[in-house]
N, C-alpha and C positions, 0 to 999 in steps of 0.2 A: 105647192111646194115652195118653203124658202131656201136658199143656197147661204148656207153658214159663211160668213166674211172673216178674211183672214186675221187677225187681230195681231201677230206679232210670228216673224220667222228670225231667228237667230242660228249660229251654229253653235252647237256643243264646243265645251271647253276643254282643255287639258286640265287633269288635273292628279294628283297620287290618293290611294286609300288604302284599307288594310296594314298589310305589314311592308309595302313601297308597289303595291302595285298601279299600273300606269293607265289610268284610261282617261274619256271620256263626260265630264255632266252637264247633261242639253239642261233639267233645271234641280233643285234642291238646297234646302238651309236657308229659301230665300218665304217672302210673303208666301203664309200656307192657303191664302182664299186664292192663290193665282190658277191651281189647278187641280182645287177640290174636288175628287176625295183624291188626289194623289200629293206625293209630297217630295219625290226626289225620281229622277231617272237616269241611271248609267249605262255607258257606251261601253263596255271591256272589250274588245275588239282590238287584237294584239296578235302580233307576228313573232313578236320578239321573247323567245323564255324566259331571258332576263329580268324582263320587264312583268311577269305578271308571277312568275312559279314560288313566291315569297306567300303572294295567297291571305287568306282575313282568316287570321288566326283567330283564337276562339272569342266570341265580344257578345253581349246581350244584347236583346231586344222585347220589346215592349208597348204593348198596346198601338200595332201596325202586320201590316201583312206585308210579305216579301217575294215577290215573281220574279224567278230566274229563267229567262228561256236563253239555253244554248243552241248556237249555230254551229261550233265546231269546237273539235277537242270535248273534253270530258272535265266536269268538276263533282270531287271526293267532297261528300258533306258527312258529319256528325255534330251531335247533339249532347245536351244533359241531361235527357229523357235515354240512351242510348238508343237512339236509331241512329243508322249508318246507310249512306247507300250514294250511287253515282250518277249523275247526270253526263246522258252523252248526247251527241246531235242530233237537232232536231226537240229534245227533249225538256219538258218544263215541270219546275217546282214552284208548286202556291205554298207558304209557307204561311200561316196564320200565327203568329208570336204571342198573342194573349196576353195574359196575367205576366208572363216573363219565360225566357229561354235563353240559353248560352248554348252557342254554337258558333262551326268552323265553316271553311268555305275554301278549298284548296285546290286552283284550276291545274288544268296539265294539258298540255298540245295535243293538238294529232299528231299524224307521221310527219308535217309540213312545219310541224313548229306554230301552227295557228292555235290560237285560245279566241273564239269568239263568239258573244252574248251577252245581252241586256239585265238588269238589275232594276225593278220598278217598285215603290211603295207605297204603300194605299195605305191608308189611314183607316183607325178601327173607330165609330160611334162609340159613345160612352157607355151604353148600357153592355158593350161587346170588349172592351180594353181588356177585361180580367177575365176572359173565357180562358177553357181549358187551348192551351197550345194543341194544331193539329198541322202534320201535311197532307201536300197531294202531287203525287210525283208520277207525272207521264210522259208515257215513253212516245217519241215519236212518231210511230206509228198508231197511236192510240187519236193522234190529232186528223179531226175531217178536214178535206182539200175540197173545194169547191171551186172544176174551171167552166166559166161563162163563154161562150159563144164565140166571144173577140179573144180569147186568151187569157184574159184575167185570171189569176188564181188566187183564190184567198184560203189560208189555216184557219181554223177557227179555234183558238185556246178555252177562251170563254164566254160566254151568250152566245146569242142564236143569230145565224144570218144565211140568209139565201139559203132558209131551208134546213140547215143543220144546225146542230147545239153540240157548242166545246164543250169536255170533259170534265174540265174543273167546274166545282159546283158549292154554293153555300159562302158565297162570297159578300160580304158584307157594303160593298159597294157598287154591288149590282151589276161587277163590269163588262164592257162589251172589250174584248183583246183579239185583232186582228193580225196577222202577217199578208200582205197585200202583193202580189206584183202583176204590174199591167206592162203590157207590151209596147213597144216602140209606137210613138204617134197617136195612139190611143186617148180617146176623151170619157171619161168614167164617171157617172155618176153614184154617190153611193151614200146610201141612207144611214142614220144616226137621229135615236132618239132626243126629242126636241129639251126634254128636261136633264139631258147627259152634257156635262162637261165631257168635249173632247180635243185629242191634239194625236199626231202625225209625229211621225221617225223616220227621216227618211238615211235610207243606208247602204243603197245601190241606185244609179242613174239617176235621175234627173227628172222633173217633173214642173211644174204651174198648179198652183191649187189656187183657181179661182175661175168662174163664169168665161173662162175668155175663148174662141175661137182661135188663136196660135197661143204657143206658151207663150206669152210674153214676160214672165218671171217675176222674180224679185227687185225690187230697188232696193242697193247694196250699193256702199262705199267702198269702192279700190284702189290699188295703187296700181297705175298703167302707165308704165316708161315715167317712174320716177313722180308721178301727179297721183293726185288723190280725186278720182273720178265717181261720179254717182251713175252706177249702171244697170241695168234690168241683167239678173242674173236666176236661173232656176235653182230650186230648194235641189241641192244636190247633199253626196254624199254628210252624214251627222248634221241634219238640219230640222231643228223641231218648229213645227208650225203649229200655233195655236189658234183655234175657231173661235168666233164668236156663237151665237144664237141662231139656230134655224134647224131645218130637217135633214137635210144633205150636206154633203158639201161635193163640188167638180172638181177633177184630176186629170190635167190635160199631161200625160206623159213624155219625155223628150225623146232624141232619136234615138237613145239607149234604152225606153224602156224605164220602169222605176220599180224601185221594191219600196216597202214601208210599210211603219208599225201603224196601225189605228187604234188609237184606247178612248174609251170613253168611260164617263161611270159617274153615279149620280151623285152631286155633291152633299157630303155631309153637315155642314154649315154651323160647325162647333168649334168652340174657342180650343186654342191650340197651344201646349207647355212642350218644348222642345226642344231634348239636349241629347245629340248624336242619335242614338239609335230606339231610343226610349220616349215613345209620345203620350203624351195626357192631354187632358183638357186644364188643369191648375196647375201655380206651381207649385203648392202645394204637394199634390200627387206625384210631382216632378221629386218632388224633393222627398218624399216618400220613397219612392222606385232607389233613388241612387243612396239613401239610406239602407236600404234592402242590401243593396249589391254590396257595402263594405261590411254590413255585419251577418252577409251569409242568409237569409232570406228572402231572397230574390224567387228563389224556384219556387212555385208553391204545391203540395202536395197533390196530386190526381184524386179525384173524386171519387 
């Protein structure tokens, strides 16, 4: 067994999308070979209605796939294919974009005024860009829970592990999509295929992702009583951690306990044309696509 080396922990930024809503992106719009086959990930995770109920009014997409898993609250989606329909907690949309789609994306709280859930994009291979658009929308209860011995409980959205295989299926990047929480103090070892890009979301408690016997954390620059100090700090709350190469990677959990995402998925290793929500391999094709979109040929007919 090798233990995959931490390659890069940052935290998620601020930042606005849609029509002003407020979240979260740990990466995206930056180098696409950094975490091939994905290409952008969003934190929505909001308290506040003001802040998110503005919502991503209707916008295209194009040759990429779109996972939405909600934690809380509910988001109203439609389509120009007219499908319509709701995601509520717990529950997740694979969204495969194809040849082209235009569509909304309109979150709303719960009783608490919470709106919160991730936003992740995979990247479609070129000979998959122009398939027919499809979804795949499950409901929470459709997701397997797997708890281990010591408490771990892992969702399993898509691929297989420990035994069970998530729901979502026909996914062009192979991906492995976890929701993860290990318990206070806990040291976990957990397997990932060796030819998979993967990386970590962490979004409750505290954690150490690496070989070590106490967490000893991250080395992080802070400001302490006014100084800018270099201090071993753990991957906590909106903090994406990126792997290098091997079969596992160790998760030594803090005294809270830690939840996180784990995605992996094999990279696709193709040149990349990229503007907003519409990906190709040229620019060419780039500039085909947003040719489409102003003279009304974007959609293209069902087969």
């Amino acid at each position: 067994m090798s233990i995959r080396p931490v390659l890069e922990t940052r935290r998620a930024q601020p930042f606005m999308e849609g029509a002003g809503v407020h979240l979260h992106r740990a990466f995206g719009f930056q180098d696409p070979t950094e975490a091939d086959p994905f290409l952008l990930f969003d934190d929505f995770r909001n308290d506040r209605p003001e802040d998110y109920l503005a919502g991503f009014p209707w916008h295209p997409h194009r040759g990429i796939e779109t996972i939405t898993y909600v934690l809380a609250g509910t988001v109203e989606h439609g389509d120009s294919l007219g499908n319509r329909g709701e995601l509520g907690a717990g529950s997740v949309q694979w969204m495969t974009a194809g040849s082209g789609i235009l569509h909304q994306e309109m979150p709303k709280g719960d009783a608490q005024g919470r709106m919160h859930g991730f936003q992740l994009w995979a990247n479609l291979p070129a000979d998959q860009k122009m398939t027919a658009p499809r979804y795949q929308d499950i409901q929470g209860s459709d997701i397997p829970e797997v708890i281990d011995d010591d408490g771990t409980v892992a969702r399993i959205v898509t691929g297989e592990f420990w035994g069970k295989r998530g729901p979502v299926d026909g996914i062009a990047a192979d991906p492995q999509y976890l929701d993860i929480s290990i318990p206070p103090g806990v040291k976990k070892r957990i397997k990932i295929d060796t030819y998979r890009r993967s990386f970590a979301y962490v979004f409750e408690g505290e954690a150490a992702f690496a070989d070590a016997s106490t967490p000893s954390g991250v080395l992080l620059e802070k400001e302490v009583m006014g100084q800018e100090v270099n201090i071993r700090d753990l991957s906590g709350d909106r903090t994406l951690v990126r792997f290098g190469t091997g079969d596992e990677i160790v998760v030594q959990a803090g005294e809270r306990g830690v939840r996180f995402l784990l995605i992996s998925g094999a990279p696709i290793q193709e040149p990349v044309a990229w503007h907003g929500p519409i990906v190709m391999n040229t620019r060419e094709e780039l500039m085909t696509a947003m040719a489409e979109l102003r003279n009304g040929t974007f959609i293209k007919p069902a087969h």
